[in-house]
mmCIF file of the C-alpha atoms, coordinates in Angstrom:
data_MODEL
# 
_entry.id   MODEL 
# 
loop_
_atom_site.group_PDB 
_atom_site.id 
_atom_site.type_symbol 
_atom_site.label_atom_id 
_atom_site.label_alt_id 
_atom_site.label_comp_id 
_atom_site.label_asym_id 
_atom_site.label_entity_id 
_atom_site.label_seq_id 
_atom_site.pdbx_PDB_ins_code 
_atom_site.Cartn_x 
_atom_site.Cartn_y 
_atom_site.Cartn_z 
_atom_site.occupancy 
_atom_site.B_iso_or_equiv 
_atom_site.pdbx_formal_charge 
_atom_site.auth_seq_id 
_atom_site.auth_comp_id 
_atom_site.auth_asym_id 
_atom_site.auth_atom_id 
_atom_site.pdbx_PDB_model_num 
ATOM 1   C CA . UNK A 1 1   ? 9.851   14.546  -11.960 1.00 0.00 ? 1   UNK A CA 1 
ATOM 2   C CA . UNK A 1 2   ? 10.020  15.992  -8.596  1.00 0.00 ? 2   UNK A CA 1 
ATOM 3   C CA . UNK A 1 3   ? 8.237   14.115  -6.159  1.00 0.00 ? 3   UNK A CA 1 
ATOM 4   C CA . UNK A 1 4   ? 8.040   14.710  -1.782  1.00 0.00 ? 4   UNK A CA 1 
ATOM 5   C CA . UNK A 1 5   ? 7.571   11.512  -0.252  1.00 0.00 ? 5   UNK A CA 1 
ATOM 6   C CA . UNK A 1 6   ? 6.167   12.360  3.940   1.00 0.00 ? 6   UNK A CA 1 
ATOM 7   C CA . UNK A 1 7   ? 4.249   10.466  6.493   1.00 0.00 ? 7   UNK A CA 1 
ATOM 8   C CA . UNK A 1 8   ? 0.466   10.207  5.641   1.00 0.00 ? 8   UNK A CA 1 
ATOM 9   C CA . UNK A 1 9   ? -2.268  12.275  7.619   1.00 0.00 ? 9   UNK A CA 1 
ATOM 10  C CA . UNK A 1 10  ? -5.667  12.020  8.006   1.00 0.00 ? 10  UNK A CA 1 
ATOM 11  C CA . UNK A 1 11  ? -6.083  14.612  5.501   1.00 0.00 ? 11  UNK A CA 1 
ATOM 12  C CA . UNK A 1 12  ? -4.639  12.840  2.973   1.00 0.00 ? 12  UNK A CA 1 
ATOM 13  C CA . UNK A 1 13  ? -7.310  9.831   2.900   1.00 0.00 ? 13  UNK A CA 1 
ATOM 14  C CA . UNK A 1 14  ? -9.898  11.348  0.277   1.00 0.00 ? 14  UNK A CA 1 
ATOM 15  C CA . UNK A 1 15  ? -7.767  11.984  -2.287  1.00 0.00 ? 15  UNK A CA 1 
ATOM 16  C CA . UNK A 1 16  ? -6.114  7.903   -1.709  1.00 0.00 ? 16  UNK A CA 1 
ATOM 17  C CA . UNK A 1 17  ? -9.582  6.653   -1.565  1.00 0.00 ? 17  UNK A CA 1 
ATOM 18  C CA . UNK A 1 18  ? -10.264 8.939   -5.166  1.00 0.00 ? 18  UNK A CA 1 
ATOM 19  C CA . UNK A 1 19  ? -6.486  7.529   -6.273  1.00 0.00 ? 19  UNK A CA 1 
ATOM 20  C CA . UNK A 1 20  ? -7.579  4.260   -5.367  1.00 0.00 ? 20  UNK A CA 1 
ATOM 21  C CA . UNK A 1 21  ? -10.351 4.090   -8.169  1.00 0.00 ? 21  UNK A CA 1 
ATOM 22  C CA . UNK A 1 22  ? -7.937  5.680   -10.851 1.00 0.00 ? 22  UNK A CA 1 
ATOM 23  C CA . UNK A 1 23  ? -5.028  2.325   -10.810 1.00 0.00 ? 23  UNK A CA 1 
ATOM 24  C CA . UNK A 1 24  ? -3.711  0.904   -13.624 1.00 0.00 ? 24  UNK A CA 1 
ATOM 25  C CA . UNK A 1 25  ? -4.651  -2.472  -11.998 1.00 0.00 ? 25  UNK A CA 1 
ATOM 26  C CA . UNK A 1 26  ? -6.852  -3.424  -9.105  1.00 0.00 ? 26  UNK A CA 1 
ATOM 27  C CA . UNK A 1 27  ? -8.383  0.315   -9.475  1.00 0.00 ? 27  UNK A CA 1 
ATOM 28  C CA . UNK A 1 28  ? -11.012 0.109   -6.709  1.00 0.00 ? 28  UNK A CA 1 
ATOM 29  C CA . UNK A 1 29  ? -13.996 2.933   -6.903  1.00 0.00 ? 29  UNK A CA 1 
ATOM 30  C CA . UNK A 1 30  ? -14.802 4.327   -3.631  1.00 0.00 ? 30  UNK A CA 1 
ATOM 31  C CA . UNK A 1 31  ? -18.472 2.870   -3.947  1.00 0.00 ? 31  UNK A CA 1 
ATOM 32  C CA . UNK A 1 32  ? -16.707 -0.859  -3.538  1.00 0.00 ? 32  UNK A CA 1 
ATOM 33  C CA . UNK A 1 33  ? -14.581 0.490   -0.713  1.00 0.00 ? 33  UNK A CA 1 
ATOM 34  C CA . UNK A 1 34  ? -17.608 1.754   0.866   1.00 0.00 ? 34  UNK A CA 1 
ATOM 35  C CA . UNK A 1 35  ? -18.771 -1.413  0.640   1.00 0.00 ? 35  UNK A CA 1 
ATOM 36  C CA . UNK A 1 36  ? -15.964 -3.262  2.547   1.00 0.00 ? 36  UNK A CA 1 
ATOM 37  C CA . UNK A 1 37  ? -16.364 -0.824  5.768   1.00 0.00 ? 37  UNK A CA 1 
ATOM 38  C CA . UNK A 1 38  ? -13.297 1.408   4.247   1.00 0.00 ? 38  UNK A CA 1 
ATOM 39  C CA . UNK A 1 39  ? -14.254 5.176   4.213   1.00 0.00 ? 39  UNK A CA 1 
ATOM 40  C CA . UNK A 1 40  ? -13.003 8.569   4.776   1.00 0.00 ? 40  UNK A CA 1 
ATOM 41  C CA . UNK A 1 41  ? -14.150 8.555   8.325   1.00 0.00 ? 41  UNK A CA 1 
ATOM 42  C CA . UNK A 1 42  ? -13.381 5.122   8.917   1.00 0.00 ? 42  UNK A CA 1 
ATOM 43  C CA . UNK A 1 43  ? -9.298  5.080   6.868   1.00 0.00 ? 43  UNK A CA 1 
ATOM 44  C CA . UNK A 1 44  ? -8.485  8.976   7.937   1.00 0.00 ? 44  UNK A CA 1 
ATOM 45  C CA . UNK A 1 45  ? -9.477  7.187   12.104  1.00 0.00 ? 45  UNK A CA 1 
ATOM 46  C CA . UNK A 1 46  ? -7.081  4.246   11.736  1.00 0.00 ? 46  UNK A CA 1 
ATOM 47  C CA . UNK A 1 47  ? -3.975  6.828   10.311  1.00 0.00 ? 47  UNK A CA 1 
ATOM 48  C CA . UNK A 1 48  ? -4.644  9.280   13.150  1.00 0.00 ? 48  UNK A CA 1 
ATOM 49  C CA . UNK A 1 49  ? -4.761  6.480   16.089  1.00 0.00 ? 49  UNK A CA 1 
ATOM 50  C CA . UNK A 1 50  ? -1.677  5.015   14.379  1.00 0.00 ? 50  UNK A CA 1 
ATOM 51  C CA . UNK A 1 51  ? -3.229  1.852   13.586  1.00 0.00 ? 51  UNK A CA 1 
ATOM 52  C CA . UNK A 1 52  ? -2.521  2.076   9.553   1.00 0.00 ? 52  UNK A CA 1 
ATOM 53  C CA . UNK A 1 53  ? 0.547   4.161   9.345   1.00 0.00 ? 53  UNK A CA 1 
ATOM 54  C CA . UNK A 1 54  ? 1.773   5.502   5.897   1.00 0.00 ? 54  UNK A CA 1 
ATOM 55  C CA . UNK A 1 55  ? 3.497   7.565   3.293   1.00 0.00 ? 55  UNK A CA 1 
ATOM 56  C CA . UNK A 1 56  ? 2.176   9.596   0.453   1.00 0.00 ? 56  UNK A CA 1 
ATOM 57  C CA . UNK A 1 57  ? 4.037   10.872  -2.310  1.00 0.00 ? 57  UNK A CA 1 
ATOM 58  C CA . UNK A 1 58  ? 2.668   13.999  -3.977  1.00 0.00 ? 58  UNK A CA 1 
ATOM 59  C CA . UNK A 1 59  ? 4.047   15.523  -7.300  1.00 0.00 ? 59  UNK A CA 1 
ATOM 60  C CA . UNK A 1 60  ? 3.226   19.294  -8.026  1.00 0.00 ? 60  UNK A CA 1 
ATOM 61  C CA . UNK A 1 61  ? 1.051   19.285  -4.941  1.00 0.00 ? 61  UNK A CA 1 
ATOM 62  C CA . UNK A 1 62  ? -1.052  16.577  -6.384  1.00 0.00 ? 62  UNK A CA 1 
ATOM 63  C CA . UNK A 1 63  ? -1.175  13.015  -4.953  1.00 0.00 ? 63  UNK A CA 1 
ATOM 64  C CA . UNK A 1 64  ? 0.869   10.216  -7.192  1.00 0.00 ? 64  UNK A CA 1 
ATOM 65  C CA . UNK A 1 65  ? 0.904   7.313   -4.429  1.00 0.00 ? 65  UNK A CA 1 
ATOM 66  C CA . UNK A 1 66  ? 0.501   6.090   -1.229  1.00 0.00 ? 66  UNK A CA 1 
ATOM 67  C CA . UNK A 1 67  ? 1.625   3.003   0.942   1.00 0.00 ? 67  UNK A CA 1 
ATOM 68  C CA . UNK A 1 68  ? 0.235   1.795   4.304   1.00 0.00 ? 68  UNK A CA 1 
ATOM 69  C CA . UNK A 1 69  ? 0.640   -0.789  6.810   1.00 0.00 ? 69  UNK A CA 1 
ATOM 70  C CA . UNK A 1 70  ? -1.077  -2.434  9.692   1.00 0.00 ? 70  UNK A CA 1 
ATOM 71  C CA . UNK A 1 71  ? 0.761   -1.652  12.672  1.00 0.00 ? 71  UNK A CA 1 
ATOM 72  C CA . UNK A 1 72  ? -0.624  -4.609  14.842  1.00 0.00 ? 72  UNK A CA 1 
ATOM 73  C CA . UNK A 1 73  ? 0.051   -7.285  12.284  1.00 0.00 ? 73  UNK A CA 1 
ATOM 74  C CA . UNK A 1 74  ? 2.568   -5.732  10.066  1.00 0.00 ? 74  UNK A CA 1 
ATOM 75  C CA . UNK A 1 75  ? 0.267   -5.889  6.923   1.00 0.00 ? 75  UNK A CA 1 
ATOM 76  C CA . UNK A 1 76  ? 1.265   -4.199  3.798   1.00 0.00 ? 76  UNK A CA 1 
ATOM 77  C CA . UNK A 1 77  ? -2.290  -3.207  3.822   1.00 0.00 ? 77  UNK A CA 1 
ATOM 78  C CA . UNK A 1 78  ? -2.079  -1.498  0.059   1.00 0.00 ? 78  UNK A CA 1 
ATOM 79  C CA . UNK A 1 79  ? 0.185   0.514   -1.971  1.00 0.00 ? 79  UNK A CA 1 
ATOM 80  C CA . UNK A 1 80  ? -1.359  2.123   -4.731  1.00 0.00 ? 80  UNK A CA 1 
ATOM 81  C CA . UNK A 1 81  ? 0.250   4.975   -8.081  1.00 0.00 ? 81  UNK A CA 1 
ATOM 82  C CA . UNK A 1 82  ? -1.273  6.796   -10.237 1.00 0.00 ? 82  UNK A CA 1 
ATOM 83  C CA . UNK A 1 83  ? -0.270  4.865   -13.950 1.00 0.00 ? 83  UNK A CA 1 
ATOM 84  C CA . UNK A 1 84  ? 2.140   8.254   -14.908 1.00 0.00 ? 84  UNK A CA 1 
ATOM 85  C CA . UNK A 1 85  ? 4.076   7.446   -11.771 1.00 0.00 ? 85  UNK A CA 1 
ATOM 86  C CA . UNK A 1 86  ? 5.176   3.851   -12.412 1.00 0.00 ? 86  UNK A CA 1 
ATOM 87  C CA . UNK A 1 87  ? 8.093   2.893   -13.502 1.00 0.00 ? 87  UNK A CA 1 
ATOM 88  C CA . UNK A 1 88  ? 10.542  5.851   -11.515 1.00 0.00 ? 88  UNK A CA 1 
ATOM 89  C CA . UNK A 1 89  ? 10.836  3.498   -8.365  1.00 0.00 ? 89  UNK A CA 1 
ATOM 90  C CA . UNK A 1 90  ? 8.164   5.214   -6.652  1.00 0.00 ? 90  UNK A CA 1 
ATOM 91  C CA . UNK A 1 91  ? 6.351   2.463   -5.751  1.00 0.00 ? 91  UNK A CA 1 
ATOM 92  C CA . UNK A 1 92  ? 9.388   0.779   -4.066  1.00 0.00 ? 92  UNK A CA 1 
ATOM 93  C CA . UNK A 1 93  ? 10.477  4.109   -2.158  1.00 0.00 ? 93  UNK A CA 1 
ATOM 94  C CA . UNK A 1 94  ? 6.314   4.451   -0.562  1.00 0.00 ? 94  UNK A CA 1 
ATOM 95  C CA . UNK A 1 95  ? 7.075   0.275   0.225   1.00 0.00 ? 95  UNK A CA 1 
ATOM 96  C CA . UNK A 1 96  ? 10.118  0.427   1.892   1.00 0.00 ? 96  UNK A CA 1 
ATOM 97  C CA . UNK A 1 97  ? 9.355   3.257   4.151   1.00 0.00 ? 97  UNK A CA 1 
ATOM 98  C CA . UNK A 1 98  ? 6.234   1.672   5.105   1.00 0.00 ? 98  UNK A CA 1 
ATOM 99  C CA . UNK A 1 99  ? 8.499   -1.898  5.693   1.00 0.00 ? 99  UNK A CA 1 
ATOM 100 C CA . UNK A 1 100 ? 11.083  0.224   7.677   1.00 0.00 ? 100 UNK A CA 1 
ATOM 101 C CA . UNK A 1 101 ? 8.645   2.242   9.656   1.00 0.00 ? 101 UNK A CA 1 
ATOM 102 C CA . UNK A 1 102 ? 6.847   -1.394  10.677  1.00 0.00 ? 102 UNK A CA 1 
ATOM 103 C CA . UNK A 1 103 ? 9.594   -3.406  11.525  1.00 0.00 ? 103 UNK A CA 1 
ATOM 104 C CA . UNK A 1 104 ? 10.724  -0.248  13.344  1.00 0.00 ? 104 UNK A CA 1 
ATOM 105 C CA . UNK A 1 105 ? 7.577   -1.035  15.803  1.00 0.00 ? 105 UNK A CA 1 
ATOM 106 C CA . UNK A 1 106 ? 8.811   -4.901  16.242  1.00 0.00 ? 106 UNK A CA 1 
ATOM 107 C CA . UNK A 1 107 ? 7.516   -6.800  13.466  1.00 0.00 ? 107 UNK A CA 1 
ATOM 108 C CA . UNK A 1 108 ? 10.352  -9.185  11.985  1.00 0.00 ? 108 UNK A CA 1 
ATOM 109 C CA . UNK A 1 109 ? 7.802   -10.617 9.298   1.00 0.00 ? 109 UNK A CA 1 
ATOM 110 C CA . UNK A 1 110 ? 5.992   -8.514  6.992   1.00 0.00 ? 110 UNK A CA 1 
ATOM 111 C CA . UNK A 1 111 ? 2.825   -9.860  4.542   1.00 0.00 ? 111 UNK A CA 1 
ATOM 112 C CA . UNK A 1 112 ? 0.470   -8.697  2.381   1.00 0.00 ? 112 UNK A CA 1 
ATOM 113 C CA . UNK A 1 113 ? -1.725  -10.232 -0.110  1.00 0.00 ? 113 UNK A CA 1 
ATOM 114 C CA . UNK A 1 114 ? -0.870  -10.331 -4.431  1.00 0.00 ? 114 UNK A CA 1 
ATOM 115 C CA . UNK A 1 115 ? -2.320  -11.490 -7.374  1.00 0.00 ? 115 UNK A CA 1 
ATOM 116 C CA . UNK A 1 116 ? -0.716  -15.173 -8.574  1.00 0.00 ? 116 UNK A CA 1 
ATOM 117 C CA . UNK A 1 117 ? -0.996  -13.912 -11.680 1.00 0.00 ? 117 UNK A CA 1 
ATOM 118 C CA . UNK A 1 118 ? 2.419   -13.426 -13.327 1.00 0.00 ? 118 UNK A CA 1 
ATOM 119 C CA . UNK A 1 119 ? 0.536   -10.566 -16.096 1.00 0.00 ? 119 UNK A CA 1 
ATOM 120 C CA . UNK A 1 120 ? 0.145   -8.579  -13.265 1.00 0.00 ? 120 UNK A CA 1 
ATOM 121 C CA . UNK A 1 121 ? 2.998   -5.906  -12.457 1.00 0.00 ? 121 UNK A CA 1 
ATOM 122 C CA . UNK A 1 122 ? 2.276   -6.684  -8.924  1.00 0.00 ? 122 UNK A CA 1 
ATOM 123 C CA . UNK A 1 123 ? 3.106   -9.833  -9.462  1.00 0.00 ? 123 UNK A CA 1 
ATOM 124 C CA . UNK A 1 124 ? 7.062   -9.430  -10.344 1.00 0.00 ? 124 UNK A CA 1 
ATOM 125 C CA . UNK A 1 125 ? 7.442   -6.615  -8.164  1.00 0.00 ? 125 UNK A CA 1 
ATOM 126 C CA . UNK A 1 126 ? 7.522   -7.756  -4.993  1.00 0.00 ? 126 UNK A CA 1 
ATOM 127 C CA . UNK A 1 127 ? 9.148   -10.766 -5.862  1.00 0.00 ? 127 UNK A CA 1 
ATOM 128 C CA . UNK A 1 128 ? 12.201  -8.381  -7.044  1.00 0.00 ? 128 UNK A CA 1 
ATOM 129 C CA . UNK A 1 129 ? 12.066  -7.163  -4.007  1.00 0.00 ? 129 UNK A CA 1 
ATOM 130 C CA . UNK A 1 130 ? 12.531  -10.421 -2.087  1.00 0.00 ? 130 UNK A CA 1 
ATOM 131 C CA . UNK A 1 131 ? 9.134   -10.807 -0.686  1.00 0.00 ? 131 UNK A CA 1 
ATOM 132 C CA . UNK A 1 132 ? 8.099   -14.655 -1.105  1.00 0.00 ? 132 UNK A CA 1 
ATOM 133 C CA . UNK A 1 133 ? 5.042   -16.893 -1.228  1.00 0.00 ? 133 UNK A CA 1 
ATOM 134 C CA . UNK A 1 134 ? 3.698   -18.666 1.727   1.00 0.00 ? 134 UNK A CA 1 
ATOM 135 C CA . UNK A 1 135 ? 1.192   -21.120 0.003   1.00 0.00 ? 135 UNK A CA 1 
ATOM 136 C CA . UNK A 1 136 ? -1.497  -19.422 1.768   1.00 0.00 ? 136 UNK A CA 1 
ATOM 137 C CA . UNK A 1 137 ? -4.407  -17.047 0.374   1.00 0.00 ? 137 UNK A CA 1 
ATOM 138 C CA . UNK A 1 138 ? -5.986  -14.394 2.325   1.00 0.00 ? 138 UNK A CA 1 
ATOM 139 C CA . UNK A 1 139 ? -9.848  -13.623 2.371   1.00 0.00 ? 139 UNK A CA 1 
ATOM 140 C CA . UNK A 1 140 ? -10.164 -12.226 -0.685  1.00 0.00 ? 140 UNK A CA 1 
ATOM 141 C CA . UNK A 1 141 ? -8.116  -14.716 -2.780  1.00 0.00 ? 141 UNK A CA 1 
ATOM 142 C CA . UNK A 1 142 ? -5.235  -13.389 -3.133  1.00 0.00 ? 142 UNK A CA 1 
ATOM 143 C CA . UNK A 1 143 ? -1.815  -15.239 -2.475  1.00 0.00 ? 143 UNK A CA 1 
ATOM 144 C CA . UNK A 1 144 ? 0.114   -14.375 0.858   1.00 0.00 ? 144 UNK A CA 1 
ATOM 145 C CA . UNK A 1 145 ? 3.674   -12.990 0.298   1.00 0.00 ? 145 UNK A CA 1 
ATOM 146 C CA . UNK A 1 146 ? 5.739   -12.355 3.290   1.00 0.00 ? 146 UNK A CA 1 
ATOM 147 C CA . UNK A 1 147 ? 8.876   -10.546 3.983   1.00 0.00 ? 147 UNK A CA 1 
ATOM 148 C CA . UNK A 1 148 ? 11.453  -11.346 6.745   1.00 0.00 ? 148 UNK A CA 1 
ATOM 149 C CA . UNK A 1 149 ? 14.389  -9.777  7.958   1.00 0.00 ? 149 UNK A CA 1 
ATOM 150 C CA . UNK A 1 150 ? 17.292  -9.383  5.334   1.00 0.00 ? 150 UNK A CA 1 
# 
Protein backbone atom coordinates (compact mmCIF):
# COMPACT_ATOMS: atom_id res chain seq x y z
CA UNK A 1 0.00 0.00 0.00
CA UNK A 2 1.42 3.18 -1.15
CA UNK A 3 0.82 5.88 1.08
CA UNK A 4 2.33 10.03 0.90
CA UNK A 5 2.64 11.24 4.25
CA UNK A 6 2.96 15.72 3.90
CA UNK A 7 2.29 18.58 6.18
CA UNK A 8 -1.51 19.23 6.67
CA UNK A 9 -3.33 22.34 5.03
CA UNK A 10 -6.29 23.98 5.61
CA UNK A 11 -7.77 22.14 2.84
CA UNK A 12 -7.36 19.07 4.25
CA UNK A 13 -9.72 19.69 7.46
CA UNK A 14 -13.19 18.46 5.94
CA UNK A 15 -12.27 15.36 4.90
CA UNK A 16 -10.35 14.78 8.86
CA UNK A 17 -13.42 16.11 10.41
CA UNK A 18 -15.56 13.34 7.87
CA UNK A 19 -12.47 10.71 8.85
CA UNK A 20 -12.98 11.58 12.27
CA UNK A 21 -16.62 10.07 12.42
CA UNK A 22 -15.52 6.87 10.40
CA UNK A 23 -12.69 5.39 13.49
CA UNK A 24 -12.53 2.14 14.54
CA UNK A 25 -12.61 3.60 18.11
CA UNK A 26 -13.45 6.99 19.50
CA UNK A 27 -15.16 7.68 15.89
CA UNK A 28 -16.48 11.20 16.56
CA UNK A 29 -19.42 12.50 13.99
CA UNK A 30 -18.93 15.97 12.97
CA UNK A 31 -22.36 16.93 14.70
CA UNK A 32 -20.42 16.19 18.29
CA UNK A 33 -17.42 18.11 17.02
CA UNK A 34 -19.63 20.87 16.16
CA UNK A 35 -20.65 20.75 19.38
CA UNK A 36 -17.24 21.19 21.15
CA UNK A 37 -16.45 24.58 19.06
CA UNK A 38 -14.33 22.26 16.44
CA UNK A 39 -15.38 23.03 12.78
CA UNK A 40 -14.15 23.46 9.36
CA UNK A 41 -13.81 27.15 9.79
CA UNK A 42 -12.72 26.99 13.18
CA UNK A 43 -9.78 23.54 12.70
CA UNK A 44 -8.78 24.65 8.86
CA UNK A 45 -7.97 28.64 11.09
CA UNK A 46 -5.79 27.04 13.77
CA UNK A 47 -3.61 24.83 10.82
CA UNK A 48 -3.21 27.97 8.70
CA UNK A 49 -2.05 30.38 11.75
CA UNK A 50 0.18 27.46 12.79
CA UNK A 51 -1.43 26.97 15.99
CA UNK A 52 -2.37 23.03 15.35
CA UNK A 53 0.28 21.89 13.00
CA UNK A 54 -0.01 18.42 11.26
CA UNK A 55 0.46 15.61 8.83
CA UNK A 56 -1.96 13.75 6.67
CA UNK A 57 -1.39 10.65 5.00
CA UNK A 58 -3.43 10.02 1.86
CA UNK A 59 -3.54 6.62 -0.06
CA UNK A 60 -4.74 6.71 -3.80
CA UNK A 61 -5.52 10.37 -3.33
CA UNK A 62 -7.91 9.55 -0.60
CA UNK A 63 -7.31 10.50 3.08
CA UNK A 64 -6.19 7.33 5.48
CA UNK A 65 -4.95 9.51 8.61
CA UNK A 66 -4.01 12.46 10.14
CA UNK A 67 -1.99 13.65 13.31
CA UNK A 68 -1.89 17.13 14.92
CA UNK A 69 -0.42 18.96 17.68
CA UNK A 70 -0.80 22.08 19.71
CA UNK A 71 2.03 24.18 19.05
CA UNK A 72 1.74 26.36 22.29
CA UNK A 73 1.47 23.45 24.66
CA UNK A 74 2.84 20.63 22.71
CA UNK A 75 -0.50 18.62 22.78
CA UNK A 76 -0.89 15.57 20.74
CA UNK A 77 -4.19 17.08 20.06
CA UNK A 78 -5.55 13.76 18.01
CA UNK A 79 -4.35 11.26 15.64
CA UNK A 80 -6.92 9.51 13.92
CA UNK A 81 -6.88 6.15 10.66
CA UNK A 82 -9.21 4.98 8.78
CA UNK A 83 -9.66 0.97 10.28
CA UNK A 84 -7.97 -0.44 6.63
CA UNK A 85 -4.93 1.58 7.55
CA UNK A 86 -4.02 0.16 10.97
CA UNK A 87 -1.72 -2.08 11.57
CA UNK A 88 1.18 -0.86 8.61
CA UNK A 89 2.79 1.63 11.20
CA UNK A 90 0.94 4.43 9.88
CA UNK A 91 -0.26 5.64 12.84
CA UNK A 92 3.27 5.81 14.41
CA UNK A 93 4.88 7.52 11.18
CA UNK A 94 1.67 10.63 11.34
CA UNK A 95 2.85 10.58 15.49
CA UNK A 96 6.30 10.94 15.23
CA UNK A 97 6.36 13.63 12.69
CA UNK A 98 3.94 15.53 14.61
CA UNK A 99 6.40 14.78 18.01
CA UNK A 100 9.46 15.84 15.87
CA UNK A 101 7.92 18.83 14.25
CA UNK A 102 6.82 20.03 18.10
CA UNK A 103 9.77 19.52 19.94
CA UNK A 104 11.38 21.11 16.87
CA UNK A 105 9.49 24.48 18.14
CA UNK A 106 10.97 23.96 21.91
CA UNK A 107 8.77 21.70 23.66
CA UNK A 108 10.89 18.98 25.65
CA UNK A 109 7.55 17.34 27.05
CA UNK A 110 4.89 16.17 24.91
CA UNK A 111 1.08 15.00 26.29
CA UNK A 112 -1.98 14.06 25.14
CA UNK A 113 -4.91 12.46 26.63
CA UNK A 114 -5.82 8.16 26.27
CA UNK A 115 -8.26 5.89 27.28
CA UNK A 116 -7.10 3.75 30.69
CA UNK A 117 -8.64 1.16 29.18
CA UNK A 118 -6.17 -1.61 28.26
CA UNK A 119 -9.11 -3.08 25.34
CA UNK A 120 -8.44 -0.11 23.65
CA UNK A 121 -5.62 -0.17 20.83
CA UNK A 122 -4.86 3.25 21.98
CA UNK A 123 -4.17 2.08 24.99
CA UNK A 124 -0.90 -0.21 24.17
CA UNK A 125 0.18 1.96 21.54
CA UNK A 126 1.55 4.70 22.95
CA UNK A 127 2.83 2.93 25.73
CA UNK A 128 5.07 0.94 22.99
CA UNK A 129 6.09 3.91 22.07
CA UNK A 130 7.41 5.12 25.43
CA UNK A 131 4.86 7.67 26.23
CA UNK A 132 3.91 7.24 30.10
CA UNK A 133 1.15 8.05 32.57
CA UNK A 134 1.15 11.07 34.70
CA UNK A 135 -1.73 10.18 37.20
CA UNK A 136 -3.57 13.03 35.90
CA UNK A 137 -6.90 13.15 33.66
CA UNK A 138 -7.69 15.85 31.34
CA UNK A 139 -11.25 17.47 30.90
CA UNK A 140 -12.80 14.96 29.27
CA UNK A 141 -11.64 11.96 31.38
CA UNK A 142 -9.19 10.68 29.79
CA UNK A 143 -5.71 9.75 31.39
CA UNK A 144 -2.67 12.15 30.67
CA UNK A 145 0.32 10.42 28.95
CA UNK A 146 3.37 12.44 28.41
CA UNK A 147 6.45 12.07 26.41
CA UNK A 148 9.93 13.51 27.24
CA UNK A 149 13.04 13.66 25.54
CA UNK A 150 14.66 10.19 24.67
Amino acid sequence: MSVLIRPAVPSDIAACIDLRGRTRENAVPAARLAELGITEASWSGQVRDGELPGFVAESAGVLAGYCFGDAGSGEIVVLALLPGHEGHGLGRALLERTVAHLRGLGHQRLFLGCSDNPAHRSHGFYRRLGWRPTGERDGHGDEVLERLPD
